[in-house]
DRENDO-1510 file (C-alpha; in Angstrom, 1 decimal, always signed):
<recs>
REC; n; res; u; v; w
REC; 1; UNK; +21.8; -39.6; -28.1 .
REC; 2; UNK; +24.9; -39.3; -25.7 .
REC; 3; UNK; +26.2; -36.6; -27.3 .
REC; 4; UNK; +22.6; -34.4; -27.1 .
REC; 5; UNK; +23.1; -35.3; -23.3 .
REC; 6; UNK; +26.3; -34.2; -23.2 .
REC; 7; UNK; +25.5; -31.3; -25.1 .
REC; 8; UNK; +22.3; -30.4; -23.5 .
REC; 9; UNK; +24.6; -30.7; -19.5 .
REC; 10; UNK; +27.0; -28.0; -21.2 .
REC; 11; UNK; +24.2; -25.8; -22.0 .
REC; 12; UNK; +22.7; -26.2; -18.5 .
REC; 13; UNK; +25.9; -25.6; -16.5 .
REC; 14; UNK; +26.8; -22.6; -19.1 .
REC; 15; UNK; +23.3; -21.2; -18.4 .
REC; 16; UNK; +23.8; -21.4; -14.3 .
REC; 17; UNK; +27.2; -19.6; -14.3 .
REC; 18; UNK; +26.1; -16.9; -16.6 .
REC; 19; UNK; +22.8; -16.5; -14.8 .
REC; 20; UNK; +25.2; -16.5; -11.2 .
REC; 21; UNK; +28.1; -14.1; -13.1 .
REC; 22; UNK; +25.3; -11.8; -14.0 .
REC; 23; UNK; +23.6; -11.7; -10.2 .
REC; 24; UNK; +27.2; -11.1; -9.0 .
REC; 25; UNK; +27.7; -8.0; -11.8 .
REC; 26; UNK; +24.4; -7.0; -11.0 .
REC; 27; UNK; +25.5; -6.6; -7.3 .
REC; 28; UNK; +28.6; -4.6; -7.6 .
REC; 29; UNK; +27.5; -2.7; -9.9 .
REC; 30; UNK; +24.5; -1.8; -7.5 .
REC; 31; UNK; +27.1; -1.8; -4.8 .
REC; 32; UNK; +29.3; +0.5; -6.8 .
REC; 33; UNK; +26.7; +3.2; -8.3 .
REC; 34; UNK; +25.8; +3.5; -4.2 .
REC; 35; UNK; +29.2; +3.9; -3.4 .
REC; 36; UNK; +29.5; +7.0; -6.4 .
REC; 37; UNK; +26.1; +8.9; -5.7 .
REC; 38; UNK; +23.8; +10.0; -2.8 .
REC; 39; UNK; +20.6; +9.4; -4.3 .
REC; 40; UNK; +18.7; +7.2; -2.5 .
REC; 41; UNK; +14.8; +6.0; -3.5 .
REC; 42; UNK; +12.3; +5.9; -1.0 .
REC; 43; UNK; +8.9; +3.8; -1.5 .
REC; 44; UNK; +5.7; +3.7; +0.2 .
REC; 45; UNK; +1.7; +3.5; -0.5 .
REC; 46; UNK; -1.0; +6.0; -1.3 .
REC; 47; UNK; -2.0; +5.7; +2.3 .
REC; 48; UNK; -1.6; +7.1; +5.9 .
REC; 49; UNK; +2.0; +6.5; +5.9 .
REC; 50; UNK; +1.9; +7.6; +2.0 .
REC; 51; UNK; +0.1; +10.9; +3.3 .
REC; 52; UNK; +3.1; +11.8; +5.8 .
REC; 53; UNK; +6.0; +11.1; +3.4 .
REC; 54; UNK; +4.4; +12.8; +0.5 .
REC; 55; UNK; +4.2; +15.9; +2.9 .
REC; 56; UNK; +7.9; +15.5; +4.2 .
REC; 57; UNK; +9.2; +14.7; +0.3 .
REC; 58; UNK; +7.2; +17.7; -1.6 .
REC; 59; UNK; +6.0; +20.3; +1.4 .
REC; 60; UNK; +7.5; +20.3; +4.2 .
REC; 61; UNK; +10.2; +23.1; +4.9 .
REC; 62; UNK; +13.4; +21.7; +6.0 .
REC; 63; UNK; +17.2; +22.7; +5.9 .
REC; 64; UNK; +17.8; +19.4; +4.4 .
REC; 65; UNK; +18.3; +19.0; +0.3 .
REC; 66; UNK; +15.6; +16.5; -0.8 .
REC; 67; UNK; +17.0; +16.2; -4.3 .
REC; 68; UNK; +18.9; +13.6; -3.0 .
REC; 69; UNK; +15.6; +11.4; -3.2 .
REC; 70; UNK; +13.6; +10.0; -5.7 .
REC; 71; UNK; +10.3; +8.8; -4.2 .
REC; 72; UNK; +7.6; +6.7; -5.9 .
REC; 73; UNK; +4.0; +4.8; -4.6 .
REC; 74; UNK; +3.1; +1.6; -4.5 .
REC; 75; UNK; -0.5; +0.9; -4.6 .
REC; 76; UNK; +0.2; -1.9; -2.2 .
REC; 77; UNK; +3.5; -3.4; -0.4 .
REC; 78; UNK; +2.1; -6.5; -0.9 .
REC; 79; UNK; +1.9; -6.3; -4.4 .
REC; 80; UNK; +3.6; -7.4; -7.5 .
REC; 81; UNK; +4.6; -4.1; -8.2 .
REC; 82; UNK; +6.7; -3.6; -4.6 .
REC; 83; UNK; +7.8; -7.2; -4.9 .
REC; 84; UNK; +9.5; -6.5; -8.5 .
REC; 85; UNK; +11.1; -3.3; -7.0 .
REC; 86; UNK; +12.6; -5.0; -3.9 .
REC; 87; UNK; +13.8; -8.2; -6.4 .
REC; 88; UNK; +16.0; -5.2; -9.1 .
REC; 89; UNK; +17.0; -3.6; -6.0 .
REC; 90; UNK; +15.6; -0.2; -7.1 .
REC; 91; UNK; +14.4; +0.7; -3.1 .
REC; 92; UNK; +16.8; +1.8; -1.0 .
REC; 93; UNK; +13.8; +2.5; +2.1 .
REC; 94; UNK; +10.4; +1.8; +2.2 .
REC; 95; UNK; +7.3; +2.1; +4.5 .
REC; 96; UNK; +5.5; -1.7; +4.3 .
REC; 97; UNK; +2.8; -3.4; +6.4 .
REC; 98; UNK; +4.3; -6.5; +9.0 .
REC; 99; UNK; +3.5; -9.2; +6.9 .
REC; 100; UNK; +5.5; -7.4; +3.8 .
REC; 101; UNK; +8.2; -5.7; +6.0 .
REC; 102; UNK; +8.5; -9.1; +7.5 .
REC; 103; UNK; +8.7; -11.3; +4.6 .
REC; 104; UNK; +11.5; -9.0; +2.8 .
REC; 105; UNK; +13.9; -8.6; +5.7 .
REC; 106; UNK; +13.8; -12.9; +5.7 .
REC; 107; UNK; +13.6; -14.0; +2.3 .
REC; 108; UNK; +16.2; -10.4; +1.6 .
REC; 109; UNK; +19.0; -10.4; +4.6 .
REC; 110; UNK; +19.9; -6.8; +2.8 .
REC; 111; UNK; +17.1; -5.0; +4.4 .
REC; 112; UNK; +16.3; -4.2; +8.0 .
REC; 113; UNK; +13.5; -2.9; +9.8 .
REC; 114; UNK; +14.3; +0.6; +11.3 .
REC; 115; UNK; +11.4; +1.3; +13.3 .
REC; 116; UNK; +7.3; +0.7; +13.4 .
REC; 117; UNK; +5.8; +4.3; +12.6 .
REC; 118; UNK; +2.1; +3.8; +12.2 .
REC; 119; UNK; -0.4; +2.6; +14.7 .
REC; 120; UNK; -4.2; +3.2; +14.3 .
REC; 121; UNK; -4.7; +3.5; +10.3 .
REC; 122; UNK; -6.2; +0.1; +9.7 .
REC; 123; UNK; -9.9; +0.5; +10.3 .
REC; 124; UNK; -13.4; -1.1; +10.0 .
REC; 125; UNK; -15.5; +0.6; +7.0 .
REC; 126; UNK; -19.4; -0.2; +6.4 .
REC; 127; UNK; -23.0; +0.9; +5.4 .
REC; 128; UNK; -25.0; -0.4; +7.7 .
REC; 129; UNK; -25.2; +1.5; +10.9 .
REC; 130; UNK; -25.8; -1.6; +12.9 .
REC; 131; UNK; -22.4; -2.5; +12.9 .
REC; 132; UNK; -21.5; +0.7; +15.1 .
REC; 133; UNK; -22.8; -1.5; +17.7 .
REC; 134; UNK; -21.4; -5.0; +19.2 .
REC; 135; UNK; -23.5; -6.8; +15.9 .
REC; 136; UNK; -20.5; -8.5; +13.5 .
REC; 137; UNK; -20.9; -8.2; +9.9 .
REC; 138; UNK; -21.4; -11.0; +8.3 .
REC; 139; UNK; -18.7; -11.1; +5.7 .
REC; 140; UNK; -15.2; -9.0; +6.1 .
REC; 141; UNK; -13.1; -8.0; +2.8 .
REC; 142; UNK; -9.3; -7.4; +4.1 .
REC; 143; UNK; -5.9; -6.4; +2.1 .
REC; 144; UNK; -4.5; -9.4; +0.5 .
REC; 145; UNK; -1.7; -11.1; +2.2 .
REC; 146; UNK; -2.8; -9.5; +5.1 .
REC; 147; UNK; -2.3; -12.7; +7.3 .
REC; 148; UNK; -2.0; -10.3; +10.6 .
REC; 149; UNK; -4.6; -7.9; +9.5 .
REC; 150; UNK; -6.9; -11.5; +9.4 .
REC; 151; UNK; -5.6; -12.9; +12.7 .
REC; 152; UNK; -6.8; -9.3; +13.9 .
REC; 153; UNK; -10.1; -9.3; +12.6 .
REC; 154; UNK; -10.9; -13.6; +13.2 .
REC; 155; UNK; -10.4; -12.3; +16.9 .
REC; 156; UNK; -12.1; -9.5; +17.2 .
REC; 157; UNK; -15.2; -10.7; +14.9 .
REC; 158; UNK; -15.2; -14.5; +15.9 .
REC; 159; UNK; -17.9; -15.3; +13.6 .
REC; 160; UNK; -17.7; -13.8; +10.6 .
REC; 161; UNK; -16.4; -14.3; +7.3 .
REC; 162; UNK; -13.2; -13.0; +6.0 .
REC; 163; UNK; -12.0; -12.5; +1.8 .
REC; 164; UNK; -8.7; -11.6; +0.9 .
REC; 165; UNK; -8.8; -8.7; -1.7 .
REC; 166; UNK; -7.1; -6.5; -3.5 .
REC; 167; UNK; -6.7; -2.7; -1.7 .
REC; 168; UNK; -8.2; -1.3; -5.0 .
REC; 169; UNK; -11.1; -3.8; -5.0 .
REC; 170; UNK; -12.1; -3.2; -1.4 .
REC; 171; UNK; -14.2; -0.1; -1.6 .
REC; 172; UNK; -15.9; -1.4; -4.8 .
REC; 173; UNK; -16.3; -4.8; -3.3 .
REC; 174; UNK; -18.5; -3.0; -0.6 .
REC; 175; UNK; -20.2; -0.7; -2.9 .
REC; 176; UNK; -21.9; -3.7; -4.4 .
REC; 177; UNK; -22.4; -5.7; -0.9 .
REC; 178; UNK; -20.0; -8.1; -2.1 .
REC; 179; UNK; -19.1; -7.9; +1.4 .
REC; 180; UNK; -20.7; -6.3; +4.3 .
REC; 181; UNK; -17.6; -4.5; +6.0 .
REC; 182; UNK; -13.9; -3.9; +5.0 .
REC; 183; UNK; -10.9; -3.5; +6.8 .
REC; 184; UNK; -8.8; -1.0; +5.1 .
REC; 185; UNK; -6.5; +2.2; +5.6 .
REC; 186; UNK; -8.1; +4.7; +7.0 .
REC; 187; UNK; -6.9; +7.0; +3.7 .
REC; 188; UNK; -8.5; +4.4; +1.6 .
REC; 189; UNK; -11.6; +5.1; +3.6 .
REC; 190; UNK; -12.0; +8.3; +3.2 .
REC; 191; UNK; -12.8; +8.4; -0.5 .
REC; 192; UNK; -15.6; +6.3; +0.4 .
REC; 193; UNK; -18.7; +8.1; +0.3 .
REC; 194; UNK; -21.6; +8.0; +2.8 .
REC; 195; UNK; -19.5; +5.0; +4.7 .
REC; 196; UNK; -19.3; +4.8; +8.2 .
REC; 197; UNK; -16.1; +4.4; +10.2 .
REC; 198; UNK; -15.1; +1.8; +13.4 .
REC; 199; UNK; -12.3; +1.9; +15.0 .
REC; 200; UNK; -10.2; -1.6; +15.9 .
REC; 201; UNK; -8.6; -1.3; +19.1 .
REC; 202; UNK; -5.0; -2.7; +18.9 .
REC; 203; UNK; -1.6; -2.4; +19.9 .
REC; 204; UNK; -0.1; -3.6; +16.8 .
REC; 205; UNK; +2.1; -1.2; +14.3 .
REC; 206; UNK; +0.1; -1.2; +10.8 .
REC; 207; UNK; +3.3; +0.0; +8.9 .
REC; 208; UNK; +7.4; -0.1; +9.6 .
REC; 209; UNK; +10.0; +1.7; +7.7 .
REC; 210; UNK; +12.3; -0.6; +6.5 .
REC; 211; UNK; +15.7; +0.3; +4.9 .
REC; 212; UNK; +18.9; -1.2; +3.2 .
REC; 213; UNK; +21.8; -2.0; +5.3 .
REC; 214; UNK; +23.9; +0.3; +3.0 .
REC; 215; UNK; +22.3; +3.0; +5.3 .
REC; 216; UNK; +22.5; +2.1; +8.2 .
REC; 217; UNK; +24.2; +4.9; +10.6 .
REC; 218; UNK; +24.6; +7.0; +7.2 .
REC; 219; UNK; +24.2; +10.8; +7.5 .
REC; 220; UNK; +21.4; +10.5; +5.0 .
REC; 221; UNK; +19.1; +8.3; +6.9 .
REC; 222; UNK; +19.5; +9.9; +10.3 .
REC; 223; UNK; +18.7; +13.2; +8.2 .
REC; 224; UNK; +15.1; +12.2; +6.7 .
REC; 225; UNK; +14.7; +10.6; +10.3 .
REC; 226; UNK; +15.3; +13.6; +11.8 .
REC; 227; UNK; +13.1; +15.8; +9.0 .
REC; 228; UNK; +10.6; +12.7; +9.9 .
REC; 229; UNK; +10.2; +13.3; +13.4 .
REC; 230; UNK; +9.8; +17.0; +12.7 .
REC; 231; UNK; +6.9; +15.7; +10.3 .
REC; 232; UNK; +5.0; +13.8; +13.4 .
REC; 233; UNK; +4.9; +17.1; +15.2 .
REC; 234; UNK; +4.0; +19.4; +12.1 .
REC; 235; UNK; +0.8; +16.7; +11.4 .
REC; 236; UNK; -0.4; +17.6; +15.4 .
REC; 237; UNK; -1.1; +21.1; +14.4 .
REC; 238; UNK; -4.7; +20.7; +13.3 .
REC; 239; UNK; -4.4; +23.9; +10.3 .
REC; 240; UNK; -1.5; +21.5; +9.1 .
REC; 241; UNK; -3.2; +18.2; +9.0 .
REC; 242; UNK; -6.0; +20.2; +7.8 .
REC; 243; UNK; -4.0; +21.4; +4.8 .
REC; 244; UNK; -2.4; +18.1; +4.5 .
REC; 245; UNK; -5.6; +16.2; +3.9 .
REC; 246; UNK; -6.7; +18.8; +1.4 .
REC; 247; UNK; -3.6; +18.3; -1.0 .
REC; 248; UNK; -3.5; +14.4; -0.3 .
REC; 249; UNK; -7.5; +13.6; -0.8 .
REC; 250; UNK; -8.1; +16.5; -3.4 .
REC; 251; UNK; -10.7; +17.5; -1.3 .
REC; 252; UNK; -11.9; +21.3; -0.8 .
REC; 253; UNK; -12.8; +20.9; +2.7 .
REC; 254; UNK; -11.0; +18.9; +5.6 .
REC; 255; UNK; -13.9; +19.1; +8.5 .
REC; 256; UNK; -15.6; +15.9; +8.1 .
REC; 257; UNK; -12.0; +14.4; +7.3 .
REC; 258; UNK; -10.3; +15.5; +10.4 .
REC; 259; UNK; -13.0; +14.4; +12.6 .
REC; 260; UNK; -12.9; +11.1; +11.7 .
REC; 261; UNK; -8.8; +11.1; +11.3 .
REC; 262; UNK; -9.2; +11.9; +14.6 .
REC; 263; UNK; -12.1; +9.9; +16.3 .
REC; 264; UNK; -10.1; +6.6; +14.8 .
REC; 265; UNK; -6.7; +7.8; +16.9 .
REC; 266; UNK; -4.5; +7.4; +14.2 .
REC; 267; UNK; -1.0; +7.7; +15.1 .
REC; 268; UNK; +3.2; +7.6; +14.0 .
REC; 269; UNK; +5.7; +7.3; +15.9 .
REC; 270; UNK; +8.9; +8.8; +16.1 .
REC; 271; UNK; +12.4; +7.0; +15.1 .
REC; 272; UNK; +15.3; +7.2; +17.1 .
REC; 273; UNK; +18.2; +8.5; +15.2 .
REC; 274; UNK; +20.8; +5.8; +14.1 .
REC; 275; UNK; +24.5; +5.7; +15.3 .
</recs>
């Protein structure tokens, strides 16, 4: 029996130095491949903010060599799937909600938060025209994790109900009165059909860009910052919003989608550039 023990606290304390030898390898070997290439990977959802880097990444003209870029979509920041790609350290930048952009930059001290860069894309979707009035739905489906999307709503609608969901689940969830309202990106929202459309008044960011400390004050950030900032004025011009909507929504037709893009006052904000 003593020597099982024995055995069994070598395998242990083999096990721990292998698993911390192979987190240290894993990190200079990240830390070197950064060092020996340019390419960084920049991550955010198929939503408002999704819309704008999508258009920056594949159509916007600019002096600036985007090959240099990989870019992938989560279908939410809260997810499994962001949560994986943050843990093997394939994002090097990211555009998250507060409670994800929050929770990486403390549980991960290798990230940062740049700047907030969406305000106004969170809003209140529904069927029943009632609602476009001061009476409160009854029950309120919200993004999972969302803890300050739920503060938002609990004081806005004081006496409703509110269910956690999955972002994919949310327009279904509505479709068969699940729940009477949902509080989703406004992106989300618009590939809901017939719906109608509130707007939450708030002076709180619905999505920051968040980036490794490895670029910080690097020529490459400041560089999609500065192609960024030239994206917040291209998505002003009403023909290019227009045409924006069109390729992100597959739609034939931006009319109805502009109006509402507009009567809900969505908005980003411009970065500063780093030193």
């Amino acid at each position: 029996m003593g020597h099982i023990i024995k055995r069994n606290k070598y395998i242990i304390i083999f096990s721990i130095v292998f698993i911390i030898c192979f987190i240290l390898f894993q990190n200079y070997k990240t830390s070197l491949n950064y060092r020996n290439k340019d390419k960084i990977t920049v991550a955010c959802g198929n939503d408002a903010s999704g819309m704008l880097f999508d258009y920056i990444i594949n159509d916007k003209d600019s002096n600036i060599e985007f090959s240099d870029i990989d870019y992938i979509q989560f279908l939410d920041c809260c997810g499994s799937q962001a949560e994986f790609a943050f843990i093997s350290g394939r994002v090097d930048m990211a555009v998250l909600c507060p409670d994800a952009a929050f929770q990486l930059i403390y549980t991960d001290t290798n990230y940062y938060i740049v700047d907030s860069i969406v305000k106004g894309s969170n809003i209140l979707v529904y069927y029943n025209e009632d609602y476009d009035n001061n009476i409160e739905p009854k029950n309120i489906g919200y993004m999972n994790k969302r803890l300050l999307q739920e503060a938002l709503l609990k004081c806005k609608y004081s006496n409703s109900n509110y269910y956690p969901m999955l972002a994919t689940a949310l327009p279904y969830a509505l479709e068969k009165k699940t729940v009477d309202a949902i509080f989703i990106d406004i992106i989300l929202a618009l590939k809901i059909k017939n719906a109608r459309f509130k707007k939450i008044d708030t002076e709180e960011s619905d999505y920051y860009l968040v980036a490794s400390k490895k670029l910080k004050g690097t020529v490459i950030l400041n560089d999609f910052i500065k192609v960024y900032n030239e994206a917040v004025d291209d998505i002003e011009n009403d023909t290019i919003l227009s045409n924006i909507l069109i390729s992100y929504l597959d739609i034939s037709n931006s009319e109805g989608e502009m109006n509402i893009w507009k009567t809900m006052g969505v908005k980003f904000s411009k970065i500063k550039a780093e030193l």
